[in-house]
C-alpha positions as CSV (number, residue, x, y, z in Angstrom):
1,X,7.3,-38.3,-18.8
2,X,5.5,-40.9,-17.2
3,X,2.6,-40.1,-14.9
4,X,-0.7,-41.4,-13.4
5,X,-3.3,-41.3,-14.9
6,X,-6.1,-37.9,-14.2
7,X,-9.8,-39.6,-14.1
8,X,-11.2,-35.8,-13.5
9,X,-9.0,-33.9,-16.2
10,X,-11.3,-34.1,-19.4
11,X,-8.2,-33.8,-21.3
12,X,-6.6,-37.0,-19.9
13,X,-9.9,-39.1,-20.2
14,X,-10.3,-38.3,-23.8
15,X,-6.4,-38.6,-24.9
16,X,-6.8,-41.7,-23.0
17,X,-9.7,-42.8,-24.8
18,X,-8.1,-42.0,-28.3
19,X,-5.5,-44.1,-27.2
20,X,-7.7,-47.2,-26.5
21,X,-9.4,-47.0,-29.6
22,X,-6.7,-47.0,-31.4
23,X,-5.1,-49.9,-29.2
24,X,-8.7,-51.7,-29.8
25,X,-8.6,-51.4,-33.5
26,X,-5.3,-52.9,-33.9
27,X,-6.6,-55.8,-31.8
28,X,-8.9,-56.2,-34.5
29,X,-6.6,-56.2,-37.0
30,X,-5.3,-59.6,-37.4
31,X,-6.6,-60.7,-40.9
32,X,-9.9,-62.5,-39.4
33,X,-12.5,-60.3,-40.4
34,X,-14.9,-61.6,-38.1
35,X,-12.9,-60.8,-35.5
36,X,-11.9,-57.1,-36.8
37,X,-15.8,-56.7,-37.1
38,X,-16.4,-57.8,-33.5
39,X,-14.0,-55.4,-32.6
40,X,-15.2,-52.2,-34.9
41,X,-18.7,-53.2,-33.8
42,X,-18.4,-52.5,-29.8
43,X,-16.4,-48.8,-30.0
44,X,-19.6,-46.9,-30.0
45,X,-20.5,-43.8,-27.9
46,X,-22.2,-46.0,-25.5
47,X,-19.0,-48.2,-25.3
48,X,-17.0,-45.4,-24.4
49,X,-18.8,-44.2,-21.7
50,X,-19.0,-47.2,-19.7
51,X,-15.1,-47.8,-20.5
52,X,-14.2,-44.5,-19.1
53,X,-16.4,-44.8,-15.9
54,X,-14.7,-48.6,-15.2
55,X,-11.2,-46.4,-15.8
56,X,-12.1,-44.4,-13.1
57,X,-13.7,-47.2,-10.7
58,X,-10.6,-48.9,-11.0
59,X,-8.5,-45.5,-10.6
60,X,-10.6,-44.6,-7.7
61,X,-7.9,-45.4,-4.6
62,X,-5.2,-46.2,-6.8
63,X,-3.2,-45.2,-9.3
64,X,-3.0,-48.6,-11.4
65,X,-2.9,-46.4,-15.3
66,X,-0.4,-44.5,-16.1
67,X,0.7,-42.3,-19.0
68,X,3.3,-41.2,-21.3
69,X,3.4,-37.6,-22.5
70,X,5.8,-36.6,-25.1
71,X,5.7,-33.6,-27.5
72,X,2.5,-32.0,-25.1
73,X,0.3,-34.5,-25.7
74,X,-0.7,-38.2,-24.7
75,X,1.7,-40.9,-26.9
76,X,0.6,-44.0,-24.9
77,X,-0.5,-45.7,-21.8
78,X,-0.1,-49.0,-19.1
79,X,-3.1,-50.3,-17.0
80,X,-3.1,-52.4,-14.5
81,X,-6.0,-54.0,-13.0
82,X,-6.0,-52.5,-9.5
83,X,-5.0,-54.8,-6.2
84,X,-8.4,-55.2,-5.5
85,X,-9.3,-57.0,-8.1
86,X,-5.6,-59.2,-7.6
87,X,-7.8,-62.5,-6.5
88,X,-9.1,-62.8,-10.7
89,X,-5.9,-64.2,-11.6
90,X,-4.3,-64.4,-8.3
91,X,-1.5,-62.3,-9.9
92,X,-1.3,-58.7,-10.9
93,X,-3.1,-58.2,-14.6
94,X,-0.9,-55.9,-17.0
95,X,-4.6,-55.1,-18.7
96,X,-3.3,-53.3,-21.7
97,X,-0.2,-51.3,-22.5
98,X,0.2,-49.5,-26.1
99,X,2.2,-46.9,-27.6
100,X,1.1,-44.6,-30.9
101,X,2.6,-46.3,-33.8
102,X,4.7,-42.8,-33.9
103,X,6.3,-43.5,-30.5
104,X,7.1,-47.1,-31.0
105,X,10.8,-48.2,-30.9
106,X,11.5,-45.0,-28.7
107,X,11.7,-46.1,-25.4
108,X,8.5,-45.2,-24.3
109,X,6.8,-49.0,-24.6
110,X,9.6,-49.7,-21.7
111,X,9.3,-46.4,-19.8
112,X,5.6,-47.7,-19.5
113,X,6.2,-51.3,-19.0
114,X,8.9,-50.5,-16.0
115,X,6.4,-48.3,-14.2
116,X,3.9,-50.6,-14.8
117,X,6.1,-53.3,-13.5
118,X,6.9,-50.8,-10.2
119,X,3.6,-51.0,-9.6
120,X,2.7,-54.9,-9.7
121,X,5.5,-54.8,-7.6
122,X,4.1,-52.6,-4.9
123,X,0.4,-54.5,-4.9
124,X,0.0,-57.4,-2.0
125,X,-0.7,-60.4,-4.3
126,X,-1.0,-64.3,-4.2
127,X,1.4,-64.9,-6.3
128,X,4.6,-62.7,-7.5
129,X,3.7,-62.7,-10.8
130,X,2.5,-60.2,-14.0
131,X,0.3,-61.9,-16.2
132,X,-1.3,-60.5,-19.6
133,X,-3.3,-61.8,-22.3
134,X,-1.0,-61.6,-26.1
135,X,-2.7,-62.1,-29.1
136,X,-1.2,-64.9,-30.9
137,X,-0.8,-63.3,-34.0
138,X,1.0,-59.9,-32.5
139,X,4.7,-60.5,-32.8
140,X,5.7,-57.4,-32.6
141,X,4.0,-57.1,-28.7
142,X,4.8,-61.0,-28.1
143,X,8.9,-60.0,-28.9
144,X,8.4,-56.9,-26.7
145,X,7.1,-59.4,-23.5
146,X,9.7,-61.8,-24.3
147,X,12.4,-59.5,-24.1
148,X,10.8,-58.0,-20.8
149,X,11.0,-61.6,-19.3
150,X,7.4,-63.3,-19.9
151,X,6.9,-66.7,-20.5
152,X,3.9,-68.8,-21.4
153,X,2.1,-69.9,-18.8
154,X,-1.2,-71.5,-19.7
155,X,-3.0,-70.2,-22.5
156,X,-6.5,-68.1,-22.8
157,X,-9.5,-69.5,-24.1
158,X,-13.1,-68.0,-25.3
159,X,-16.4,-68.7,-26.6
160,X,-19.4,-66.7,-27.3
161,X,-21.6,-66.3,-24.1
């Protein structure tokens, strides 16, 4: 089942929050150790605190994450960046989307994506277009967006601040 989302349920923030950490560490895990460090470094307590109170700013009016339960408990999730915040990339931001190694090549990847894509779909945007960030070294998650219809379209940059 796919659902929104509960900012109050205590149960919801902290499946949610296992989820992201686990989403996060994978990031990390391309090879560069720098970057796996980087990424190890910033999931402290403090970290997710702040990351749950943005979830439920950005929840607050919407309902832009959603969930996937299977088997009683919380197997993945899709967030969206809420319509407010549509003017960033002129376009609605798929944010993250991931799916418990366990559930992967089960359907529920899509079941999220779709909904995900239902609600881009319903925000008033600039443009009429999803956009998401890929990390270059992730084919698995580059095949999945392929398949789902994405294209390049510019690429992301960064430097330290």
């Amino acid at each position: 089942m796919i659902r929104p989302y509960d900012a109050e349920d205590t149960d919801d923030a902290e499946a949610v929050w296992r989820l992201k950490r686990a989403f996060e560490t994978v990031m990390g895990d391309t090879g560069d150790e720098r970057k796996a460090a980087s990424y190890d470094a910033k999931l402290t307590e403090e970290y997710r605190e702040r990351w749950l109170a943005w979830v439920r700013r950005c929840t607050d009016g919407e309902d832009c994450l959603y969930v996937a339960e299977r088997d009683d408990a919380l197997v993945g999730y899709v967030f969206l960046l809420p319509e407010r915040l549509a003017f960033v990339w002129d376009a609605a931001v798929l944010n993250e989307l991931y799916v418990a190694p366990d559930y992967r090549g089960t359907g529920v990847a899509d079941d999220l994506f779709e909904r995900g894509l239902a609600h881009a779909r319903s925000q008033d945007l600039p443009l009429d277009r999803l956009v998401l960030d890929v990390d270059g070294q992730n084919e698995r998650a580059k095949a999945f967006y392929e398949r789902h219809g994405f294209t390049r379209w510019g690429e992301m940059v960064a430097r330290e601040l």
